[in-house]
VMD Tcl script that draws the C-alpha trace (Angstrom):
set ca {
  {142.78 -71.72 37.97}
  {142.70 -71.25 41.93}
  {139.88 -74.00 41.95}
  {141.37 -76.14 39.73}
  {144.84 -76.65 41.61}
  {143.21 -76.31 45.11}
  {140.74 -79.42 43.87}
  {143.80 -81.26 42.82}
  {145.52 -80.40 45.87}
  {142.91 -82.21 47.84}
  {142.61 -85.33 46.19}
  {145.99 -86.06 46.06}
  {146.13 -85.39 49.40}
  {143.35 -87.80 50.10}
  {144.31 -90.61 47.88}
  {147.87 -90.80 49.36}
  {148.83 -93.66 51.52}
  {150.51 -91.53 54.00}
  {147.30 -89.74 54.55}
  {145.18 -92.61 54.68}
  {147.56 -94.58 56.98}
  {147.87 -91.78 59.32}
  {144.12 -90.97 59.58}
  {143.68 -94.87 60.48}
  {146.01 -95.00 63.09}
  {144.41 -91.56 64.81}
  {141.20 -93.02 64.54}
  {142.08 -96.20 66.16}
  {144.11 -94.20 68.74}
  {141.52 -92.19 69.64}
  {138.49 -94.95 69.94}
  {140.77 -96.94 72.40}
  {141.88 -94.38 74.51}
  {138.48 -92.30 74.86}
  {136.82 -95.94 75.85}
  {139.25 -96.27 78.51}
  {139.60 -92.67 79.30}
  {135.88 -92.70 79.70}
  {135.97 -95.60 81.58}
  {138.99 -94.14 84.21}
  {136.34 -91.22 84.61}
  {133.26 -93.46 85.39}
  {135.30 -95.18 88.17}
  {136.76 -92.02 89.48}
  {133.51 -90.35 89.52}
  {131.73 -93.30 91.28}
  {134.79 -93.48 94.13}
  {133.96 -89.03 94.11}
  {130.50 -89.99 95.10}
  {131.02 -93.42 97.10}
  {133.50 -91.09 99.31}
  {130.76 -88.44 99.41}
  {128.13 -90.75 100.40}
  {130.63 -92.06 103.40}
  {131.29 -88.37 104.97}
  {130.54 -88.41 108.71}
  {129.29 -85.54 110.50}
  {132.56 -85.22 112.55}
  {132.70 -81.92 113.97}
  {136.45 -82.18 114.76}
  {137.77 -84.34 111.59}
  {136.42 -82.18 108.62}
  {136.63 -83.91 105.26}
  {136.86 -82.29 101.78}
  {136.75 -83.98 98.43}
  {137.41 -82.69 94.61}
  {135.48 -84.22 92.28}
  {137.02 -85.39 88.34}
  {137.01 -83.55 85.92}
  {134.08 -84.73 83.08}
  {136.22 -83.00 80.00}
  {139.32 -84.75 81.60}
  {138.54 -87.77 79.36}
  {139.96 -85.31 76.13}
  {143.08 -84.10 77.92}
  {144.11 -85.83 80.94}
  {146.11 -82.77 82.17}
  {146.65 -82.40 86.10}
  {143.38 -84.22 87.01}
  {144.18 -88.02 87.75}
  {148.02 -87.25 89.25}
  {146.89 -84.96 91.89}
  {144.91 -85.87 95.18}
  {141.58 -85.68 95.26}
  {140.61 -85.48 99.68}
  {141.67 -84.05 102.22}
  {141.11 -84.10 106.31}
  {141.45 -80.77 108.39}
  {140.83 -79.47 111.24}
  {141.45 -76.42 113.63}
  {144.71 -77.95 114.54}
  {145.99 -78.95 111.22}
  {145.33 -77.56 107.54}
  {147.48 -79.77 105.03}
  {148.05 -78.46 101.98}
  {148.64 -81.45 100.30}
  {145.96 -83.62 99.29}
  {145.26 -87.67 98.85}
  {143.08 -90.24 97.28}
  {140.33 -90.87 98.09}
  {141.18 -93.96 100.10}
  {144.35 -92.72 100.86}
  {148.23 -93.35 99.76}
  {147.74 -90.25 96.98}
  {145.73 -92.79 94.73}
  {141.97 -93.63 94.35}
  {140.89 -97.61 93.75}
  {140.30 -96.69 89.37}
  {141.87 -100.26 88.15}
  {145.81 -99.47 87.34}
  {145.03 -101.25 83.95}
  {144.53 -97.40 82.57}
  {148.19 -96.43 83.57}
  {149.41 -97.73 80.32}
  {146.81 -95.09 78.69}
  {147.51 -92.44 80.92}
  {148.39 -90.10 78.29}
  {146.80 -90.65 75.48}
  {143.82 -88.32 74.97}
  {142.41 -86.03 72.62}
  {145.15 -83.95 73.41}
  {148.15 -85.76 73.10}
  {146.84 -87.10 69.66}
  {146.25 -83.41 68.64}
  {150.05 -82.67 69.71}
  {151.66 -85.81 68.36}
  {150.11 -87.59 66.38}
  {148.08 -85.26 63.77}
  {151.12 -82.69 63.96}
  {153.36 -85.50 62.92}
  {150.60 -86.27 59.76}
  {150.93 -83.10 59.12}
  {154.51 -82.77 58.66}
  {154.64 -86.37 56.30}
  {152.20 -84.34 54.03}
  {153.15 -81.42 53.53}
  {156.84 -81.83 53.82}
  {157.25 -82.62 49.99}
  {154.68 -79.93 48.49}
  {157.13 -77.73 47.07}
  {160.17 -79.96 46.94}
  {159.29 -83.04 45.55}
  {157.85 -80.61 42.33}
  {161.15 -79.20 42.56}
  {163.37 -82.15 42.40}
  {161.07 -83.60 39.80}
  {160.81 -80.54 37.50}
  {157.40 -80.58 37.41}
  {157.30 -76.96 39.22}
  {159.11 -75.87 36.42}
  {156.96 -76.99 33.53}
  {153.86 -76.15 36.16}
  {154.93 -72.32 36.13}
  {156.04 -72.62 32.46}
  {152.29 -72.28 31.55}
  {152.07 -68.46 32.74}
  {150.27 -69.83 36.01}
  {150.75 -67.12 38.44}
  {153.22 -68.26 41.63}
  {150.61 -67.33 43.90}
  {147.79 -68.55 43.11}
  {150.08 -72.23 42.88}
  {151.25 -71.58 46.34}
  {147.96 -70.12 47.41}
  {145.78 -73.38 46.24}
  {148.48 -76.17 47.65}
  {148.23 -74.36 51.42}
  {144.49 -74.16 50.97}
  {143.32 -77.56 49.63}
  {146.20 -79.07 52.00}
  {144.85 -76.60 54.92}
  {141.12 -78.77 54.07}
  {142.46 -81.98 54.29}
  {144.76 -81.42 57.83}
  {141.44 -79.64 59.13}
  {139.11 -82.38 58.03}
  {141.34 -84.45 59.89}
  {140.64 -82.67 62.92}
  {137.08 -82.74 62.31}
  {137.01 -86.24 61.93}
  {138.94 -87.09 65.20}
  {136.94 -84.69 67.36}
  {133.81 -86.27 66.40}
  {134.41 -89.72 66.50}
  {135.45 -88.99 70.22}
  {132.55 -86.59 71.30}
  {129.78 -89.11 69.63}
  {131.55 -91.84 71.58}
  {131.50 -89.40 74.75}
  {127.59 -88.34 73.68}
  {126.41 -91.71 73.68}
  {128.11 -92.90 76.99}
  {125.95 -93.13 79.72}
  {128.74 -91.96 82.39}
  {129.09 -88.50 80.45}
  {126.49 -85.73 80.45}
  {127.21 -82.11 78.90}
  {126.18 -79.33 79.76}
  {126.03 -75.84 77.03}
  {129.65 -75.22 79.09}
  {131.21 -78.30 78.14}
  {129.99 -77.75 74.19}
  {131.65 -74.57 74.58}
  {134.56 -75.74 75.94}
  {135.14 -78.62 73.44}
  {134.99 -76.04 70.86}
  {137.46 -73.85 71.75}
  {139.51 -76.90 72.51}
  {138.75 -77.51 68.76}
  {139.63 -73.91 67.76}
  {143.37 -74.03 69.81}
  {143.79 -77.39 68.01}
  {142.96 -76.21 64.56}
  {145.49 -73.57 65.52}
  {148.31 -75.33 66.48}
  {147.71 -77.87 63.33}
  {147.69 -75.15 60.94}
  {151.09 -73.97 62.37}
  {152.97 -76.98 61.66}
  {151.50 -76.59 58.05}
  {152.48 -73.11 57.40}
  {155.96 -74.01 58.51}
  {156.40 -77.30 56.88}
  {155.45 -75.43 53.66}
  {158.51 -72.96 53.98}
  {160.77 -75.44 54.65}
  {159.06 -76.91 51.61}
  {160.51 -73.91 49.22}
  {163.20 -73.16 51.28}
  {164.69 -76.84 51.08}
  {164.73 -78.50 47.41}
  {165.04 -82.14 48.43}
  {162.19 -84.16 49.82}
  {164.23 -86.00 51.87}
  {166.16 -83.45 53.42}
  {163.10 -81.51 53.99}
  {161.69 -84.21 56.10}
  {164.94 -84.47 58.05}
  {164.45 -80.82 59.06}
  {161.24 -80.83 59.99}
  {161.46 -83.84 62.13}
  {164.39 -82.02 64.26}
  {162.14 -78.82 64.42}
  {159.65 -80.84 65.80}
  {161.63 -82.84 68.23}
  {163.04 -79.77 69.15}
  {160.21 -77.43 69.44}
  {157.88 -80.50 71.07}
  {160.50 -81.97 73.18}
  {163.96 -80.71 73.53}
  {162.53 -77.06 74.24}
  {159.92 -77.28 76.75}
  {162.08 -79.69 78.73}
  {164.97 -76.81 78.84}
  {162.27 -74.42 80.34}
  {161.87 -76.82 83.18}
  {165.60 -76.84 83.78}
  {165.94 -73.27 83.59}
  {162.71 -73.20 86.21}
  {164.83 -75.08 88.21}
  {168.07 -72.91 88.12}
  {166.70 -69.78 88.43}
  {163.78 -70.52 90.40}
  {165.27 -72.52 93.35}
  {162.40 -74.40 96.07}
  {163.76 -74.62 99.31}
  {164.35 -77.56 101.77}
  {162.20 -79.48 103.54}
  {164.68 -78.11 106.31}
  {164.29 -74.79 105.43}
  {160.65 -75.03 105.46}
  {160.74 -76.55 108.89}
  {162.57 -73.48 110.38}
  {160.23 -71.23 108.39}
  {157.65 -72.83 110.30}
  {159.06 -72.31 113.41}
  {160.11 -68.88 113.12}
  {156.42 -67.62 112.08}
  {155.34 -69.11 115.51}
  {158.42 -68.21 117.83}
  {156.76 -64.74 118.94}
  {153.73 -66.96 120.09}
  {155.64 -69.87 121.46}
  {156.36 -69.18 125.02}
  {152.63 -68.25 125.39}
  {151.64 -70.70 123.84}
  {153.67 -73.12 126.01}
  {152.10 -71.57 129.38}
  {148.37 -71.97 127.90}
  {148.96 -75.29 126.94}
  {150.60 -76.10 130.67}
  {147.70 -74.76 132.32}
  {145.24 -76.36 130.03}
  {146.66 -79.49 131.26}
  {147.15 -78.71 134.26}
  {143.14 -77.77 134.43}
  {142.30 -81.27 132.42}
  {144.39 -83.65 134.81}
  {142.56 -82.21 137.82}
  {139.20 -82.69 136.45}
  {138.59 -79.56 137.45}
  {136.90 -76.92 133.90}
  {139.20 -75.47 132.27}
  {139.43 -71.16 132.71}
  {137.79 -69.80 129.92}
  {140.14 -67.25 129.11}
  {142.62 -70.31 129.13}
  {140.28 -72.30 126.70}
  {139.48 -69.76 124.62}
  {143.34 -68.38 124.10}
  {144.33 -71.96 123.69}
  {142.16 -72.60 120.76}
  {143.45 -69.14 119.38}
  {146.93 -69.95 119.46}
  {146.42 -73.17 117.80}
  {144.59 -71.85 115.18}
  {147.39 -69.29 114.80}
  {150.01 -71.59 114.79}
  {147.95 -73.47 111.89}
  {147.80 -71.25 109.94}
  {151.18 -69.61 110.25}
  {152.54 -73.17 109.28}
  {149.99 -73.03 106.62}
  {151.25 -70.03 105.26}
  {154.57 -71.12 104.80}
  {153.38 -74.13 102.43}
  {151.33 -71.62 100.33}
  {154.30 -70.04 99.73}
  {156.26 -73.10 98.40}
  {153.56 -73.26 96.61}
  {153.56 -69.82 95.39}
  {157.30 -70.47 94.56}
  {156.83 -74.15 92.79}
  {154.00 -71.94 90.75}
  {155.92 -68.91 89.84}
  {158.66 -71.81 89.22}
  {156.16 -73.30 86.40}
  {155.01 -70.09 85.01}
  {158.71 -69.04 84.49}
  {159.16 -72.44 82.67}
  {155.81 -72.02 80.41}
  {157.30 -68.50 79.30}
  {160.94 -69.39 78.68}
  {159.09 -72.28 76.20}
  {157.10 -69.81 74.77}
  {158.08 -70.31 71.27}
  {157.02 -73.66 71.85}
  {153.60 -74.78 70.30}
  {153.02 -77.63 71.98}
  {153.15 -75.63 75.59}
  {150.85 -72.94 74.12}
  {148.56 -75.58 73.17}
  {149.09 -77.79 76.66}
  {148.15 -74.15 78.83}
  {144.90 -73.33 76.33}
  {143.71 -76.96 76.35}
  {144.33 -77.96 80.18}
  {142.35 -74.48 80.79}
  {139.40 -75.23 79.09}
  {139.26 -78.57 80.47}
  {139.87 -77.59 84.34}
  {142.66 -80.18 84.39}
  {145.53 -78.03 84.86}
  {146.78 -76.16 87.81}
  {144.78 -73.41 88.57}
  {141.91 -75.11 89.17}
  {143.24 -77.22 91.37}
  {144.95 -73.52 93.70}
  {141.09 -73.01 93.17}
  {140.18 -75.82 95.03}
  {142.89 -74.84 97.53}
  {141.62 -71.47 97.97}
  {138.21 -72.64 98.76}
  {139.73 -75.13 101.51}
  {141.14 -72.62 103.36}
  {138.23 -70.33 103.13}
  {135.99 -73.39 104.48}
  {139.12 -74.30 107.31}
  {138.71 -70.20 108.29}
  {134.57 -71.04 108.80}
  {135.68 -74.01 111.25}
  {138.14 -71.93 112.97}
  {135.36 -69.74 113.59}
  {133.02 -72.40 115.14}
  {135.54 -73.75 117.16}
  {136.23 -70.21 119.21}
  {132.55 -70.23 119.71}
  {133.27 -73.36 122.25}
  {134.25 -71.03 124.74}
  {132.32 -67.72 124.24}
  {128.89 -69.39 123.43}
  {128.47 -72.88 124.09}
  {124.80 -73.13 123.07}
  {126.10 -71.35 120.17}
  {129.20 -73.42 119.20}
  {126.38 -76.77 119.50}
  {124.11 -74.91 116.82}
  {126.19 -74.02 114.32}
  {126.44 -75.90 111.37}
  {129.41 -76.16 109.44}
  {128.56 -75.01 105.87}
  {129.05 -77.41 102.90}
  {132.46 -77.24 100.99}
  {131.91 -75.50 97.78}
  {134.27 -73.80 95.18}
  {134.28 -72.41 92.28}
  {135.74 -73.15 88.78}
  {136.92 -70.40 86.51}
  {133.93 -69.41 83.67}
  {134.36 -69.82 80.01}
  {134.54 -66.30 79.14}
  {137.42 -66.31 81.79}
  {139.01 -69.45 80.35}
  {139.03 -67.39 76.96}
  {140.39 -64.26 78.21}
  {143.48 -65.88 79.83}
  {144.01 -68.27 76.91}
  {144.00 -65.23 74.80}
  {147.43 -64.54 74.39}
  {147.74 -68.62 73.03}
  {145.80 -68.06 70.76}
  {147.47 -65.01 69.50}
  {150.75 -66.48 69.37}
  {149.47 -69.47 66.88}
  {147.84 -66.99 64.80}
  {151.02 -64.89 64.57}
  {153.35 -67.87 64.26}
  {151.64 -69.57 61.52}
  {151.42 -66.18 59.93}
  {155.07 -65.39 59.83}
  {155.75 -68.53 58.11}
  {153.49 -68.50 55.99}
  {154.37 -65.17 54.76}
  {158.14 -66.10 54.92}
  {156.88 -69.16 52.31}
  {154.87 -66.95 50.17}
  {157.73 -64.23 49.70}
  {160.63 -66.96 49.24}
  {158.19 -68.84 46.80}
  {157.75 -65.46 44.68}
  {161.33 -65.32 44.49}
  {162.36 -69.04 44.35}
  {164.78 -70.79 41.05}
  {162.40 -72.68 39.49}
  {165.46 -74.21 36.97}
}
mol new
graphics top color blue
foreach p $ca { graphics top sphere $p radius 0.5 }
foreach p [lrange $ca 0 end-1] q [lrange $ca 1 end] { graphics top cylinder $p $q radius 0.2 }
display resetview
């Protein structure tokens, strides 16, 4: 009996124009947008390696890049808004980076602006949950308004194994949807010559595919309760639609206001006296070093070193002091975003969004990575540069070390995106459970 509903289930399901329409118009969303996605990523990657190529040896004016992200072509994330170079030395760390020919922008052509996000992703979180909602949104209630549930249960057929075989056999269908749209866009990516994988990326895409599958069968499981709960197709759709605008939407954009509230950033004046206040016990010293450095330069005569050398110190320590203070705006904006993220818990789409930009390196913790392996590579200049007047011979021979960094591993990707993961699981299980015990009990009449 379980067979024979969950088989009817499916072809319905398949043979519906809803289904069919909305399968069409994910397919064609994702072909164009992985082209062109793939595409940005070509260009971006060539400009990465063009600026590469162009590095000077410039002891003084120490350039840094960050190169795309490959898996960026299935969920845009972080990657293509934030800079990708930046210029240091001892004197000056910022900790805001640009393009790679400056003005915050690469040279990608702007035609891909208009595409900028639509991925993998966003079809995942828009598109296919909104599929999902026009087909399961009448599985209960359209039998109910019809009276075909009635006569359906009239036959001794056991309520569970009904309600069992339509979330199954629709489950198949919103799954093999899934399927579908991931591989049309990772044979498209496979058979691109600008994108190579590695056994990383294949893992990667598949817990992409995993979260996905999760969030997906979330909106199923709760457009089946509404389903029973709600007897009339059309007012079951309303409701759903309002959940979703809500939950997709409304919700996560609250977070950010709350961020905002209770998570104040300070001023760009603020931050300015912040800066000067970490230097102040430093500043008359530093003002008499810098006189008689001068003083030594003008004459033509060498400068002291003890004067040299505590010169370059107090630079360096005045650097970094100011440096300090932005990493702790930016400790603030971040601790402003994670409060956001957790007051829109509830939301799926921002569970999905923090799994999916993980496993892709697009969101923002790889790029305080890259951050965190800038300053490390500033601190190796700093150290270079005191050599200049302890060990001259010494300063001339050492090599400046080439910027590296490291991204977080798979298996560390998986442990933080855990708790997503568990949170889909538990959600879709609560409603389905809440649809299963309200179907048990539902007027059939």
């Amino acid at each position: 009996m379980f067979s024979t509903i969950l088989k009817r289930e499916i072809q319905e399901y398949i043979k519906s124009a809803k289904f069919l329409i909305g399968l069409g118009i994910t397919v064609a969303l994702l072909v164009v947008s992985t082209i062109i996605n793939i595409q940005d990523y070509k260009t971006r990657h060539q400009d990465y390696l063009d600026a590469q190529r162009d590095l000077t040896k410039d002891t003084f004016y120490v350039r840094v890049l960050r190169p795309p992200q490959m898996l960026s072509i299935l969920a845009q994330g972080k990657d293509r808004k934030l800079g990708n170079s930046l210029t240091m030395t001892y004197l000056g760390l910022p900790y805001r980076t640009s393009g790679y020919l400056g003005a915050y922008r690469s040279k990608h052509s702007q035609f891909v602006s208009g595409f900028s996000s639509v991925d993998f992703a966003f079809v995942v979180r828009v598109v296919l949950s909104l599929m999902v909602i026009f087909l399961a949104y009448n599985s209960i209630s359209e039998e109910k308004a019809r009276g075909t549930l009635k006569q359906v249960l009239a036959n001794s057929l056991p309520r569970d194994q009904l309600l069992l075989g339509k979330f199954v056999g629709g489950l198949c269908v919103v799954l093999a949807s899934l399927l579908i749209s991931a591989l049309i866009v990772t044979l498209i990516m496979q058979f691109h010559p600008a994108v190579s994988f590695t056994g990383s990326d294949w893992t990667r895409i598949l817990s992409i595919l995993g979260v996905s599958a999760l969030y997906l069968i979330f909106f199923y499981s709760l457009s089946l309760f509404v389903s029973v709960v709600v007897n009339r197709p059309a007012v079951t759709l309303m409701v759903l639609l309002q959940i979703w605008i809500f939950l997709i939407i409304i919700y996560p954009n609250l977070g950010v206001i709350a961020a905002n509230y209770f998570y104040p950033l300070p001023s760009e004046q603020e931050i300015s006296q912040q800066k000067r206040a970490a230097f102040q016990s430093y500043e008359e010293e530093h003002k008499k070093v810098r006189d008689a450095f001068s003083k030594a330069v003008r004459s033509a005569q060498p400068v002291p070193e003890e004067i040299g050398k505590r010169n370059i110190e107090l630079s360096i320590i005045q650097t970094d002091s100011r440096y300090q203070v932005d990493k702790e705006f930016s400790r603030k904006l971040t601790s402003q975003m994670r409060f956001a993220q957790n007051f829109s818990i509830l939301s799926p789409a921002v569970l999905f969004d923090q799994a999916v930009n993980r496993y892709t390196k697009t969101g923002m913790g790889e790029f305080e990575r890259f951050m965190d392996g800038v300053y490390r590579h500033w601190q190796k200049l700093t150290e270079r540069q005191k050599l200049r007047y302890e060990d001259l011979k010494a300063y001339r021979d050492a090599k400046l070390p080439e910027f590296t960094y490291s991204s977080e591993s798979i298996s560390r990707n998986f442990l933080l995106t855990l708790p997503q993961w568990i949170l889909l699981i538990l959600f879709s299980l609560i409603f389905f459970i809440l649809a299963y015990v309200k179907f048990l009990r539902k007027d059939v009449r």
